[in-house]
C-alpha beads as a LAMMPS data file, in Angstrom:
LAMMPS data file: protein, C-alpha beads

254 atoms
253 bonds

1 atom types
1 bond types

-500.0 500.0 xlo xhi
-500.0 500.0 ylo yhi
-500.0 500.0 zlo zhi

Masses

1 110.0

Atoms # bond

1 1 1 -14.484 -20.628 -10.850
2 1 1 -12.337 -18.871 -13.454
3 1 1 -9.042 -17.789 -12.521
4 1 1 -7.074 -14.717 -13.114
5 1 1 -6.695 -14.179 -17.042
6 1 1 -3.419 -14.368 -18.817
7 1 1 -3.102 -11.898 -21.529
8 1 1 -1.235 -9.842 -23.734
9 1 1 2.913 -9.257 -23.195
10 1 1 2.060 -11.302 -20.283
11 1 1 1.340 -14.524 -21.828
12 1 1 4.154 -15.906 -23.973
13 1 1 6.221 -16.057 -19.998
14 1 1 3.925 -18.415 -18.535
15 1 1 3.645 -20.362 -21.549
16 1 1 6.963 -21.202 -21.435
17 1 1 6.875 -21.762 -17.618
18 1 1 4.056 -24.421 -18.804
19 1 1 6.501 -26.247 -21.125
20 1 1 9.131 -25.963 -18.792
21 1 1 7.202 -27.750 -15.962
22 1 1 5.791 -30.004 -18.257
23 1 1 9.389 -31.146 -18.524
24 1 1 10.136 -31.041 -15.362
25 1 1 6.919 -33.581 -14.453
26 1 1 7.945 -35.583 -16.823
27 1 1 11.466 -36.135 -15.544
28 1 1 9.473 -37.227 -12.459
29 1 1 10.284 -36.864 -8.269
30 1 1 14.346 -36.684 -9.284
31 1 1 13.803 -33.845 -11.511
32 1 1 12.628 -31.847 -7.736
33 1 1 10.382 -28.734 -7.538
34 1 1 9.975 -26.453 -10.191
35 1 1 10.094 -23.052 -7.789
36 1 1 10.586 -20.738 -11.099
37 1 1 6.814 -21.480 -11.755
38 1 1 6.021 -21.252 -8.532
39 1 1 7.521 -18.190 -8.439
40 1 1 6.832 -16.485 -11.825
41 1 1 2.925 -17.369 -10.902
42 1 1 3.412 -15.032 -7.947
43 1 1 5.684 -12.065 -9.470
44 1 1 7.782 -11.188 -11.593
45 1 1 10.584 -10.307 -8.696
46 1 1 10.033 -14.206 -7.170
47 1 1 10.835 -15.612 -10.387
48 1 1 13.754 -13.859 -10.398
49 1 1 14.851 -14.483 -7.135
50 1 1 13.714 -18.574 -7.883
51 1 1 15.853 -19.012 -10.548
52 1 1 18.656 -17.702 -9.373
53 1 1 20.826 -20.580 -7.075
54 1 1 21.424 -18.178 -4.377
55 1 1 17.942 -18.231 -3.127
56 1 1 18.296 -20.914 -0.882
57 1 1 16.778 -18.423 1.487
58 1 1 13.494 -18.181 0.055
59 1 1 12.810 -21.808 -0.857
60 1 1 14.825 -24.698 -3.007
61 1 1 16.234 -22.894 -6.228
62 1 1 15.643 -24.568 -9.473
63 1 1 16.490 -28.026 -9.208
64 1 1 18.893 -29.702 -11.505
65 1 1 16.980 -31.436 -13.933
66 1 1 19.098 -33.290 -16.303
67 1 1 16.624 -32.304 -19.205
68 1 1 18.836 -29.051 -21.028
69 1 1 15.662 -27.807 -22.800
70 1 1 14.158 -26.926 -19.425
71 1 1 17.176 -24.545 -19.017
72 1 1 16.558 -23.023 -22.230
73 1 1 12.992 -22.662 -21.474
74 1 1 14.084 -21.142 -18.715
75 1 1 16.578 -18.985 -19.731
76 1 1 14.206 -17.728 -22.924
77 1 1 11.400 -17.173 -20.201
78 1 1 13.979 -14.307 -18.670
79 1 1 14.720 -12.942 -21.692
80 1 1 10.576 -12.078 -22.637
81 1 1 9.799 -10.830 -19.444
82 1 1 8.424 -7.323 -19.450
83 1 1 10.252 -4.366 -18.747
84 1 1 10.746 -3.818 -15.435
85 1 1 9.014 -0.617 -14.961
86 1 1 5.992 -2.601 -16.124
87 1 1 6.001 -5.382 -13.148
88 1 1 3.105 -3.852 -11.416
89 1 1 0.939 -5.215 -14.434
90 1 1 1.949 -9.053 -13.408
91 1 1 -1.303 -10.929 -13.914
92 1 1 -1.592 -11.457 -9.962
93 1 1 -0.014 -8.139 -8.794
94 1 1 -1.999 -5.800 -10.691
95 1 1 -5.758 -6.700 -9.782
96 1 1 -4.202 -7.377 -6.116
97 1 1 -2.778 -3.956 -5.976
98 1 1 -6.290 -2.702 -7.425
99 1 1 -8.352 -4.456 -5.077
100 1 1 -6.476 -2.955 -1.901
101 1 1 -6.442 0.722 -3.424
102 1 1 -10.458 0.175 -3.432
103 1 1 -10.674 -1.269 -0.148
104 1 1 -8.069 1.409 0.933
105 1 1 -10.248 4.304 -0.194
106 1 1 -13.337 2.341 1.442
107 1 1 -11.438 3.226 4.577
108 1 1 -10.502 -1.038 5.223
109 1 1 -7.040 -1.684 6.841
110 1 1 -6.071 -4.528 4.528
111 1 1 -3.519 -7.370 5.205
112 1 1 -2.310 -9.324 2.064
113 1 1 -0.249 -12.558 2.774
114 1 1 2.356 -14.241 0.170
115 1 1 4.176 -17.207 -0.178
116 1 1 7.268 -15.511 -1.292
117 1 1 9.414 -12.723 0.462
118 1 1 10.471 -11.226 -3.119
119 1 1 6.859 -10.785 -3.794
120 1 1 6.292 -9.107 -0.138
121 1 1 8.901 -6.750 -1.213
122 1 1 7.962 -6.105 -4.474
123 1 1 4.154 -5.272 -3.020
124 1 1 5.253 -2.949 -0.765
125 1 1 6.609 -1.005 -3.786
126 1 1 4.172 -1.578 -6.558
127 1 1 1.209 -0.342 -3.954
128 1 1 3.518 2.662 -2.324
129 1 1 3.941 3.939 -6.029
130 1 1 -0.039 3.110 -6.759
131 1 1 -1.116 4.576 -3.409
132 1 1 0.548 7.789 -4.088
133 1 1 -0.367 8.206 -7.765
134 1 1 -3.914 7.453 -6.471
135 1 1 -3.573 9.850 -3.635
136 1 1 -1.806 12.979 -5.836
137 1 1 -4.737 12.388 -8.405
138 1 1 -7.976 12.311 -5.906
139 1 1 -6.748 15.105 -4.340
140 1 1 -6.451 17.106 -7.568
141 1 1 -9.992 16.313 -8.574
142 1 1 -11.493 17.217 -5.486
143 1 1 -9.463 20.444 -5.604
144 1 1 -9.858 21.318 -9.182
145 1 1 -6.172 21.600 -9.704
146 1 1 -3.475 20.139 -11.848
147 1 1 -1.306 17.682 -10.030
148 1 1 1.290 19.708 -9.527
149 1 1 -0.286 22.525 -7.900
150 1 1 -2.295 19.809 -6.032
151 1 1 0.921 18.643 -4.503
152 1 1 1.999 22.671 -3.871
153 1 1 -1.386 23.117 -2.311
154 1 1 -1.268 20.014 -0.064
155 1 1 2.169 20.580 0.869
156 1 1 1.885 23.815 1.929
157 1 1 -1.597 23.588 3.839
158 1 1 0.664 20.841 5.305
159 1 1 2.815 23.280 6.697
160 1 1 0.129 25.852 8.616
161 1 1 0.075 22.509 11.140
162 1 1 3.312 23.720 12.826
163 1 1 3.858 26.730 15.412
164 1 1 2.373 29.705 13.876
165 1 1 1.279 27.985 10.735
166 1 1 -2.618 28.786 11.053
167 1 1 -4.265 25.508 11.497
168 1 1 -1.724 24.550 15.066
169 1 1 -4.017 26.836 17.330
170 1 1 -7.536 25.764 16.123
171 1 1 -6.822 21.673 15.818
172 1 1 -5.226 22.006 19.729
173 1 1 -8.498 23.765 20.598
174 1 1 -10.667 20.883 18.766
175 1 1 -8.528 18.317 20.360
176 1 1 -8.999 19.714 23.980
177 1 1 -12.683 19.554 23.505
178 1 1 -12.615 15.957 22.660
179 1 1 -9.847 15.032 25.093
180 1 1 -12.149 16.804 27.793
181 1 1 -14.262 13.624 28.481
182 1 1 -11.115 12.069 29.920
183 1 1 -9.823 13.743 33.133
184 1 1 -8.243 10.497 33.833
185 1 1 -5.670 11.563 31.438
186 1 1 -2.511 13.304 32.613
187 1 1 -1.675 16.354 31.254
188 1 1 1.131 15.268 29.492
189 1 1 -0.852 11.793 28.133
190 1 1 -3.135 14.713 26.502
191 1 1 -0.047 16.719 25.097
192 1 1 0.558 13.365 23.552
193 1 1 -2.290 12.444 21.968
194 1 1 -2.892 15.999 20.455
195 1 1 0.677 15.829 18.884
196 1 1 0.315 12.322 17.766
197 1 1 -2.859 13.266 15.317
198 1 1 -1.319 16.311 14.285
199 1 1 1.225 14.201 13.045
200 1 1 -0.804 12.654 11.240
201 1 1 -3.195 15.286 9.915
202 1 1 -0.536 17.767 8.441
203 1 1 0.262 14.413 5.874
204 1 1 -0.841 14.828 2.539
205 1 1 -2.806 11.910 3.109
206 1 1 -5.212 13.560 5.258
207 1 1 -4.428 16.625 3.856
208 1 1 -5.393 15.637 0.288
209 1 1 -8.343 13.544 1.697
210 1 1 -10.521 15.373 4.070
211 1 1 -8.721 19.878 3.964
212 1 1 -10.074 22.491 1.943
213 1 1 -6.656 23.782 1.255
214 1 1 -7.957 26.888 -0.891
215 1 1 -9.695 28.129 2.952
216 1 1 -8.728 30.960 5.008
217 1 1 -10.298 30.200 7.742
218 1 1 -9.244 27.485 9.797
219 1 1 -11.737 26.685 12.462
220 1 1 -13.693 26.218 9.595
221 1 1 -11.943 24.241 7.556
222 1 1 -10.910 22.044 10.084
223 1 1 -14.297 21.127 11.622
224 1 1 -15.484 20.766 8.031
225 1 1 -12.430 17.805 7.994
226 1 1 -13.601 16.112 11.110
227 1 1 -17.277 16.014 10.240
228 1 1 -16.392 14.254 6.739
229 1 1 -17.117 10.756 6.247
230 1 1 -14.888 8.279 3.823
231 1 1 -16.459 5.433 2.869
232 1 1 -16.334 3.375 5.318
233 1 1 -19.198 5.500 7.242
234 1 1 -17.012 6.865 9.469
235 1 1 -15.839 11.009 10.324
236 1 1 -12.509 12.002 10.749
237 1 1 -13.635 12.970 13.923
238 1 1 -14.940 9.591 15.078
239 1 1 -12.038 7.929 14.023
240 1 1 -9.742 10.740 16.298
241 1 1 -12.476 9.612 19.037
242 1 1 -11.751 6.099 18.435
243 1 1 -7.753 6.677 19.116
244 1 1 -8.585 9.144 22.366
245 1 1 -10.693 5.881 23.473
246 1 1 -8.213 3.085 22.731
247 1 1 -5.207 4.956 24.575
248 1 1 -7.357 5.917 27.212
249 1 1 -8.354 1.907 27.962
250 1 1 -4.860 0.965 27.301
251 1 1 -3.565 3.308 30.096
252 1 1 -6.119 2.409 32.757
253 1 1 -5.294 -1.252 31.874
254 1 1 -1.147 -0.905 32.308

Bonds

1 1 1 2
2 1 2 3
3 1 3 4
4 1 4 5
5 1 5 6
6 1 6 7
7 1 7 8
8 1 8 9
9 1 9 10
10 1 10 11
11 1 11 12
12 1 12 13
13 1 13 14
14 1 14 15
15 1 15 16
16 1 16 17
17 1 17 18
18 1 18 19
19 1 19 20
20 1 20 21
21 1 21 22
22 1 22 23
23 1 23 24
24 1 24 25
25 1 25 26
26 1 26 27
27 1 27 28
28 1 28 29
29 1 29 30
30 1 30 31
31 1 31 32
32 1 32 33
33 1 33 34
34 1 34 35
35 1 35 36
36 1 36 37
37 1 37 38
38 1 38 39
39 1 39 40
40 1 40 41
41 1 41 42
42 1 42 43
43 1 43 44
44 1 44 45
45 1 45 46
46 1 46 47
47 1 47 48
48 1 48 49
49 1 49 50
50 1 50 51
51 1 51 52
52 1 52 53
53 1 53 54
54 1 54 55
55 1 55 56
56 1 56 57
57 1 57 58
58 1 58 59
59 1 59 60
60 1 60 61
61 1 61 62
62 1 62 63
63 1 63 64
64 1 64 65
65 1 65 66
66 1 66 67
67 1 67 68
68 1 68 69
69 1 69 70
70 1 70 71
71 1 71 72
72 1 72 73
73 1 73 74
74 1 74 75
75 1 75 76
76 1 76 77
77 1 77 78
78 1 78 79
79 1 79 80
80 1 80 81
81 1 81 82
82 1 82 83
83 1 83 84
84 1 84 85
85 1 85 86
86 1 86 87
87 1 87 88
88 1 88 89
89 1 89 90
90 1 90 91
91 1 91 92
92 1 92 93
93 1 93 94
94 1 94 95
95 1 95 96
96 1 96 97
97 1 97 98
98 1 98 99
99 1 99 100
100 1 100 101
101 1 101 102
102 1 102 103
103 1 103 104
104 1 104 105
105 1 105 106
106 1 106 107
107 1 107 108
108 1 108 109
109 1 109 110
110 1 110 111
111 1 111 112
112 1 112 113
113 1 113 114
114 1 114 115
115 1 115 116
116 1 116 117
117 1 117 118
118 1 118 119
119 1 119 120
120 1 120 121
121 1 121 122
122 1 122 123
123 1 123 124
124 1 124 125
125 1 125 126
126 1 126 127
127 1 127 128
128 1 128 129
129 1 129 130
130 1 130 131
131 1 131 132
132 1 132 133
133 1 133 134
134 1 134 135
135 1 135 136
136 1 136 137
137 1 137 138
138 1 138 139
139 1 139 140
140 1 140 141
141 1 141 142
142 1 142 143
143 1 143 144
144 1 144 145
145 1 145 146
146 1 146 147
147 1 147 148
148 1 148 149
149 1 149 150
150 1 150 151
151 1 151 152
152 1 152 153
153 1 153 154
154 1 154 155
155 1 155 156
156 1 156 157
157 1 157 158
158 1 158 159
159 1 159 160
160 1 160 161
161 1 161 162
162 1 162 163
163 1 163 164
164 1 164 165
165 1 165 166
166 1 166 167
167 1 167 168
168 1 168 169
169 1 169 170
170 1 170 171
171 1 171 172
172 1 172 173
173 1 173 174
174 1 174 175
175 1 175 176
176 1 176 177
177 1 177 178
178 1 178 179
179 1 179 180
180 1 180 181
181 1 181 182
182 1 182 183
183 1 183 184
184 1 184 185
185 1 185 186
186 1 186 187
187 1 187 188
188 1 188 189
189 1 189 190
190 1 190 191
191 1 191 192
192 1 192 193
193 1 193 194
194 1 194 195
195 1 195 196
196 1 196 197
197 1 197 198
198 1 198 199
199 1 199 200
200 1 200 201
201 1 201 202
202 1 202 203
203 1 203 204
204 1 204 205
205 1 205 206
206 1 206 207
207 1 207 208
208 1 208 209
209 1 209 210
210 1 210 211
211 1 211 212
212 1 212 213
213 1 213 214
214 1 214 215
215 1 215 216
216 1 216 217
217 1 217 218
218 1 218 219
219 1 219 220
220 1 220 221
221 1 221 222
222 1 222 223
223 1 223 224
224 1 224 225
225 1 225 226
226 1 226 227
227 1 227 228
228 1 228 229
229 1 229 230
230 1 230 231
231 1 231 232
232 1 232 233
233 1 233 234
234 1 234 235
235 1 235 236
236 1 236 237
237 1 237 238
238 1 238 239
239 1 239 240
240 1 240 241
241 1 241 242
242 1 242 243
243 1 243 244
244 1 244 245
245 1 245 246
246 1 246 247
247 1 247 248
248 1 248 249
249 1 249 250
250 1 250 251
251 1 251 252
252 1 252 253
253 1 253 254
């Protein structure tokens, strides 16, 4: 099985790492770990973080090989890495970060797992930025808007969810209709519940996802939301059903 290709402004780094740890191997067990590789295979940020002696935190630093052309291998590897605005396109980061945007918009909860905390950190940022370019352009295609006055739009449709706003009156009535199954439910377990997923539904994330922002009317619009499916096969409304359900069991049970 082939693995993930090397190519372009990319490649000339882990070349370098190759000579480097070829070095290192040949120095043999005294020479120690060559984390920089390690590191530089997983991103950008962990090779940074590798060669650098003060990340004893993360795993053994670079060991002290004896062998100065390793060093300069090293320190020439440093000096060709891409820009930093272009870390996202690390040969591992980029088709990860692609791969959970699809699964993402297939409606999958993902978890990713890494070896090294710099990478954790620096894949929190790389899909926050990716997830919200993603998000800001979606929702201007469906809406037939620029990005900008997508992000107005959303925004403000955002807003009508608070007192007053439009859309607070018509999603408590919704809620109250699908809360009604429960009369186990206190009163104030409901009041919870209803402002928990309007919390969540005046986000642009659901905004820009499921509302008709450009509608008046918002009975309408919202039960046009909770009857939409993503795909994953599953309605807004189902998955509000789904939460109603799992807080009800988890109350019975405490």
């Amino acid at each position: 099985m082939a693995g993930l290709p090397v190519e372009n402004d990319a490649l000339l780094p882990f070349l370098l790492a190759a000579r480097a740890q070829a070095v290192v191997t040949r120095n043999g067990e005294k020479a120690g770990r060559a984390t920089f590789a390690e590191g530089l295979a997983s991103s950008y940020e962990a090779f940074l973080s590798t060669r650098n002696d003060s990340a004893v935190d993360e795993v053994a630093a670079i060991a002290a090989v004896p062998d100065e052309r390793v060093n300069r291998y090293v320190e020439k590897l440093a000096a060709v890495l891409p820009n930093q605005a272009a870390y996202a396109r690390h040969p591992k980061i980029a088709p990860l970060v692609a791969r959970v945007l699809d699964l993402w918009r297939q409606g999958e909860k993902v978890v990713v797992f890494c070896h090294y905390r710099e990478t954790g950190r620096a894949l929190v940022r790389h899909l926050s930025a990716a997830l919200e370019k993603r998000l800001w352009s979606d929702a201007a295609r469906r809406l037939g808007l620029d990005k900008k006055s997508a992000r107005k739009a959303v925004t403000d449709f955002g807003a009508r969810f608070d007192t007053d706003g439009g859309m607070r009156q018509p999603l408590d009535n919704e809620l109250r209709r699908r809360l009604a199954p429960y009369p186990e439910l206190k009163s104030n377990e409901q009041d919870l519940i209803q402002d928990v997923v309007r919390r969540f539904l005046r986000t642009p994330l659901f905004v820009g996802r499921y509302f008709t922002v450009q509608a008046r009317s918002g009975e309408h619009t919202l039960q046009e939301a909770f009857d939409k499916r993503d795909m994953s096969g599953a309605s807004l409304g189902e998955k509000v059903d789904t939460f109603s359900e799992i807080y009800r069991e988890e109350m019975l049970a405490s």
